[in-house]
N, C-alpha and C positions, 0 to 999 in steps of 0.2 A: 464415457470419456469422450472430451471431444475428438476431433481428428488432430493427426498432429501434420505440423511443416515440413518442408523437407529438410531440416536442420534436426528438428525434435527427433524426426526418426532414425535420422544419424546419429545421435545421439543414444537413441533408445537402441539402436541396433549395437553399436559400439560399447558398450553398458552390458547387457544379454548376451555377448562372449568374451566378457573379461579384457575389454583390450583396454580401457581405462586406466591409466596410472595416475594414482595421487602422488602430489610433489611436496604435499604438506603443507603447513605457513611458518613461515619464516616469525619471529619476535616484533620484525616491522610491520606486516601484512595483518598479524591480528592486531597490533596498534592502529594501524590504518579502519580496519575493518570495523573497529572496536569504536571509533571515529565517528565515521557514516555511523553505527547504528545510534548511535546517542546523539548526534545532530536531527538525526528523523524524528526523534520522539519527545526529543527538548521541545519546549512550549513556551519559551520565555519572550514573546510579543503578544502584544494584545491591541483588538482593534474593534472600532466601534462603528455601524451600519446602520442605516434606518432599511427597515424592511417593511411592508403592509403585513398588517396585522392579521391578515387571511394568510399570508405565508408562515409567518410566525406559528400561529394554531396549527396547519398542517404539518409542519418543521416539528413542533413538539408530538402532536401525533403519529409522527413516525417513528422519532425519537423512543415512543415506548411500546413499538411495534416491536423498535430493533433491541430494546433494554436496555440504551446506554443515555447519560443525559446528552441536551440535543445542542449543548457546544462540542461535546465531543462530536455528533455526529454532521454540524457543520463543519468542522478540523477536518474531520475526513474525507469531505465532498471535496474541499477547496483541494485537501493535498492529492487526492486521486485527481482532480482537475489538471491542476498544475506539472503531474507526471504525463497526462496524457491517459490515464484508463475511467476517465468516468462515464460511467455508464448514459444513455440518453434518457434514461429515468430511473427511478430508485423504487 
């Protein structure tokens, strides 16, 4: 496991003697929740890119590295991009 922050291990220490209280969710909160997670995984735009075709080949060879097809696994690149977690290679 990696190492954890100073937050994670407050967290992990706070957790490991029960001092944690859940407060529950309210009926708005999973409305809300419920929200976010169907905005993240809606798909409803579509956009068009010229790429080099060396990219392309590689993009699909990865593709069936990872066993998904390789718009899903462009989807994925841009949105970890766009969070801020992508990695500096795949």
């Amino acid at each position: 496991m990696d190492k954890l922050d100073k937050y994670e291990a407050e967290i992990l220490r706070a957790y490991e003697n029960d001092e944690l209280k859940s407060i529950g969710l309210t009926k708005e909160l999973k409305k809300k929740y419920a929200q976010y997670a169907k905005n993240t995984f809606q798909k409803n735009k579509r956009i068009n890119i010229r790429i080099s075709e060396w990219d392309l080949l590689r993009l699909k060879a990865k593709s069936l590295e990872e066993g998904i097809p390789y718009q899903t696994l462009v989807s994925s690149l841009i949105h970890k991009y766009v969070k801020g977690s992508a990695e500096a290679h795949i």
